[in-house]
N, C-alpha and C positions, 0 to 999 in steps of 0.2 A: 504493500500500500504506500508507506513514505520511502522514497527512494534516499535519504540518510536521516540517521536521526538526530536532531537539534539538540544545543543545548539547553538547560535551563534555565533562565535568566532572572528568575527568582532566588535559587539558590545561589547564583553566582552573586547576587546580590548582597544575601547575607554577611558571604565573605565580605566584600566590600565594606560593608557596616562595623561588622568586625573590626575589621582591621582600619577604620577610616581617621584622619587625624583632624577632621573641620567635623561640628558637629552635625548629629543626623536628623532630622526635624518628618513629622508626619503633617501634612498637609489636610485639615477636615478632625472634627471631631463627634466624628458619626460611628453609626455602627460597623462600615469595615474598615474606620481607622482603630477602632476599639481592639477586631481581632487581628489587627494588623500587628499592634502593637502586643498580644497575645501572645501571638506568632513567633514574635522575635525573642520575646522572654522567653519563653517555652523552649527557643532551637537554641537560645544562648549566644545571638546572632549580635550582642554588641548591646551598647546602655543609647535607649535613644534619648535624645535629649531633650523634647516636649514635642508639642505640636503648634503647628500654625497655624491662623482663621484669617481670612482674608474681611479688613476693613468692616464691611458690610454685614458680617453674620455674628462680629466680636458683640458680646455683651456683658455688662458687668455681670462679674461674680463667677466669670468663667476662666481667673487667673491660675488654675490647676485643675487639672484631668487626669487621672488616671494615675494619678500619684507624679506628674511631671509637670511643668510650668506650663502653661499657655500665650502665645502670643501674637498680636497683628502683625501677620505677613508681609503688608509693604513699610511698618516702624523697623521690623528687625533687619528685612533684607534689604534696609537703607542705609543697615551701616555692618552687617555679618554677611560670611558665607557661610554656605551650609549645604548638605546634598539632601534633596528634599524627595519624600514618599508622597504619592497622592493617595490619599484613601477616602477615595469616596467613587463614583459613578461622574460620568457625565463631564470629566474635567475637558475645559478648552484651554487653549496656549494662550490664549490673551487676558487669563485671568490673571497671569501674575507679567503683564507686559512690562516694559523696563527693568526689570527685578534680573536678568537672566545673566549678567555678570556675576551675580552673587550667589547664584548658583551653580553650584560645581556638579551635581549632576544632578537630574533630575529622573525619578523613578515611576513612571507613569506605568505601571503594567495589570495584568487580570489577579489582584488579588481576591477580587471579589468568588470568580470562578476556584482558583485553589483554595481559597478558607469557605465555600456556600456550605461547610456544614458546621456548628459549631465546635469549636477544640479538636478538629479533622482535619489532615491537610490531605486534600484531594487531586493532588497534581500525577498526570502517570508517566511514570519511570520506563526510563530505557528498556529496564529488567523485565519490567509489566510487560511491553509490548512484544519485547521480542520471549516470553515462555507462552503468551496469548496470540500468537501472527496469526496462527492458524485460524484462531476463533473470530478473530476482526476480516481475515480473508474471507470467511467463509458469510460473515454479515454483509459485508461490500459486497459479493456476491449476490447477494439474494436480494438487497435493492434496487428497488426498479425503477429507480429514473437516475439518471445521469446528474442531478442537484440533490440528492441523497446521498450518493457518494460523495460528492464536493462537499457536502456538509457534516460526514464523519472527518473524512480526513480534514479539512478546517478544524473541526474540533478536538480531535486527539493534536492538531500543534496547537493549540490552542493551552491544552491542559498539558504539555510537555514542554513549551515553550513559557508562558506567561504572558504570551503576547496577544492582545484582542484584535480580532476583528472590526473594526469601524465601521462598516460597510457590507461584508459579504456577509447578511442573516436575510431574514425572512421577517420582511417586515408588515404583515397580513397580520390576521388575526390567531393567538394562539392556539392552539387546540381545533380550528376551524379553517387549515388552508386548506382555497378553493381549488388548486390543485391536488389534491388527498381525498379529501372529506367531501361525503355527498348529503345533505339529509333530507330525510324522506319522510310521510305524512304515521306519525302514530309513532314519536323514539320515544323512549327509553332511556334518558340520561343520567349514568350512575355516577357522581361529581365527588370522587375521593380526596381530600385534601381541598376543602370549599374555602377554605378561608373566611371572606365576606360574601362566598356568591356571584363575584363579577364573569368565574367561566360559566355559571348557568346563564347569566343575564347576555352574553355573547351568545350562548347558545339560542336563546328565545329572539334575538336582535337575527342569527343567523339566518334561522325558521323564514322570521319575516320578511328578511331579504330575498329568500330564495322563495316566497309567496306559497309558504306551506304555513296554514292556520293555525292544525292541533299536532300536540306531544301530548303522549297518554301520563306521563309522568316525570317529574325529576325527584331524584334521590340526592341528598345534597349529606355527604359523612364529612363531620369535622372532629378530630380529636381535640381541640381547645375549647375550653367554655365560653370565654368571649366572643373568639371568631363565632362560634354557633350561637348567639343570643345576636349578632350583630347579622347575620344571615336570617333569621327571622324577622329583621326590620326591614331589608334591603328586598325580600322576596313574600313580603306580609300579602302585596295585592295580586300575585301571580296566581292558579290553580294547581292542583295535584302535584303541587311541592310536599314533600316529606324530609324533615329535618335529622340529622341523628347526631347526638354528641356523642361520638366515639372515631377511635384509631380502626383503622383499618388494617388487619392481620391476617392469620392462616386456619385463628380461630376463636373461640370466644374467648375471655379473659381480662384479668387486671395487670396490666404494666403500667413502670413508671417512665415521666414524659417531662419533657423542660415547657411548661406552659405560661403564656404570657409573652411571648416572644414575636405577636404577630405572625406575619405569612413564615417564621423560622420557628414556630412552635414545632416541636418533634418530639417521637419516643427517645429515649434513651435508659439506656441500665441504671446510669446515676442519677437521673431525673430526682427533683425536689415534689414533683407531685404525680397523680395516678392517674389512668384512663381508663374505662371500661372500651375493651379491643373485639371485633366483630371480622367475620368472613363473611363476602359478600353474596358468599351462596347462600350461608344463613341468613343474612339481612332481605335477599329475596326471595329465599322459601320458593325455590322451583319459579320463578315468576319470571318471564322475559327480562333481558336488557338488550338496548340494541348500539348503545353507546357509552364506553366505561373511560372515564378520565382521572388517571393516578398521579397526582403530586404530592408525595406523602414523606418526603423528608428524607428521601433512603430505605424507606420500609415498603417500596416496591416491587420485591420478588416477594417479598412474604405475604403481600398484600394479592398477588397476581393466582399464591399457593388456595388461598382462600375465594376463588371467582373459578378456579376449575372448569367444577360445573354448568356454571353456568356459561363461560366461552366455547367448552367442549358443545353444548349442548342447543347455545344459541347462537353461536359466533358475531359475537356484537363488533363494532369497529371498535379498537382502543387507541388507547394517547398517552404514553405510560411515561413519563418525563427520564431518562437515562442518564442525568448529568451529577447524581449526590454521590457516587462512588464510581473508581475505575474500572473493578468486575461488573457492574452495571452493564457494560458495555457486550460481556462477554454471554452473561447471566439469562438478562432479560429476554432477548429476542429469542437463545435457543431454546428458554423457556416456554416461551410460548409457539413458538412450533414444533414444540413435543406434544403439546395439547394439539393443535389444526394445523396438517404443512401444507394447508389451501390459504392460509393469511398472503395477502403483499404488503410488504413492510416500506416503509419511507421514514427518514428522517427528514425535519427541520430543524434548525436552530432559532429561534427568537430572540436573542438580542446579542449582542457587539460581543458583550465577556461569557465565560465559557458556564454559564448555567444557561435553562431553557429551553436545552434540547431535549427532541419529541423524536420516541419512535414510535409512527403511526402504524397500526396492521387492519388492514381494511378488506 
């Protein structure tokens, strides 16, 4: 698939930080400067030395973060140099216009895609790819369109490089490109990882764009209590909505979960709180689905072990998100053409950095 493979400029990084003798400053103080700065504690990648906010977003009382100083980006680099991290989304080059002498180098890269899980570094290794060639050959393979390929390979350098995409993604609708997805009069949509709701409400916007009236139902599973109290406000005037607070698994049960975390709420072993966990076969008891949309934090095969039946049975189109781990890669797809090898598979990608890839089987 990749004809050499790249290095990582994430971890070349670190060394740099390491070893650097002007200090190292985080750009933003959001949430992926937060595990950015995680990050570096955790690898032992060097003492950074605070963060900068540009003019506009400083506000009193935000003189310390994170246990390090905080400071206006164009007061300091009007009179220091520093090699500076961007942490956050969305950075352009003229936010820090003038400043660029005082920058000795500048770290613009996806950390958002290698830290998308919490306290996980999701970046795939040399080693990954070449013990897994076969299994990624054999997914290229079974893609069927010629921009499904370009958007695996995009994304494995993507997550071996740290370098984003600007440009080559899919910038349609999630869960609903018109190239892929067809939908038809009576679905079935089973909305794993709802968050607020916004992929059913795409889904119903979809419907009526393509001049189809009625969906027999949507199934909306949230494992966090808020997102799911916040999905019952956002889908109160819809019909044949059904709500469920729970994780989606392989079977019924209570695990614990990091909840509160917004669209990054997830299960996890050390979770600080619980979730009652459901299989989807359970949840519909023999009953059609004709469309299953899984974004569940990395609890995707297990979530996929739990819907069985009902894929074996009804072979719904699915949208199963493959970007929260690198055996994801490996995992997911021959998973489910163990269950039906009449599925056609497609990937997209949905935005610049390396999370919000979809693999579609339709």
């Amino acid at each position: 698939m990749l004809k050499y493979l790249p290095e990582n400029l994430i971890e070349q990084a670190l060394t740099e930080w390491r070893n650097s003798d002007v200090p190292v400053f985080i750009l933003g103080t959001g949430q992926t400067a937060g595990k950015i700065k995680q990050y570096i504690d955790h690898r032992g990648g060097g003492k950074i030395d605070g963060f900068l906010l540009n003019r506009k977003y400083w506000r009193e009382g935000t003189e310390r973060w994170q246990g390090c100083p905080v400071y206006v980006a164009e007061e300091y680099l009007a009179e220091h140099t520093c090699r500076l991290i961007v942490g956050f989304s969305g950075y352009q080059e003229d936010m820090l216009e003038g400043f660029s002498d005082h920058i000795e180098k500048l770290y613009a890269l996806d950390f958002i895609g290698a830290l998308c899980l919490e306290g996980e570094y999701s970046m795939i290794s040399h080693a990954f790819y070449q013990e897994h060639k076969e299994s990624l050959d054999w997914l290229e393979k079974h893609l069927c369109d010629e921009e499904s390929q370009k958007a695996l390979e995009q994304f494995i350098l993507q997550r071996m490089t740290g370098v984003y995409a600007k440009e080559t993604y899919d910038k349609g609708t999630q869960y609903f490109p018109d190239s892929v997805i067809r939908l038809e009069e009576g679905e079935v949509f089973v909305d794993c990882g709802a968050y607020h709701g916004e992929s059913s409400i795409d889904f119903i916007c979809q419907l009526e764009h393509a001049g189809i009236k009625n969906y027999r139902k949507i199934v909306c599973v949230e494992a966090d209590g808020e997102n799911a109290e916040e999905i019952k406000k956002v889908l109160k005037e819809y019909k044949n909505v059904e709500i469920i607070h729970a994780g989606v698994w392989d079977k019924a049960g209570v695990l614990h979960m990091n909840a509160g975390y917004g669209v990054g709420s997830r299960l996890a072993e050390d979770g600080a709180d619980t979730v009652t966990v459901a299989a989807i076969d359970e949840i519909l008891q023999g009953e059609e689905a004709t469309y299953i949309k899984m974004d569940v934090e990395g609890a995707e095969l297990r979530a996929l072990y739990g819907a069985e039946k009902t894929i074996r049975t009804y072979r719904p189109k699915l949208a199963v998100c493959m970007y929260h781990k690198p055996e994801d890669l490996v995992t997911i797809p021959q998973y489910i053409y163990s269950i039906r090898d009449d599925y056609r598979f497609y990937i997209r990608n949905h935005s610049p950095y390396g999370i919000e890839m979809v693999l579609y089987a339709v």
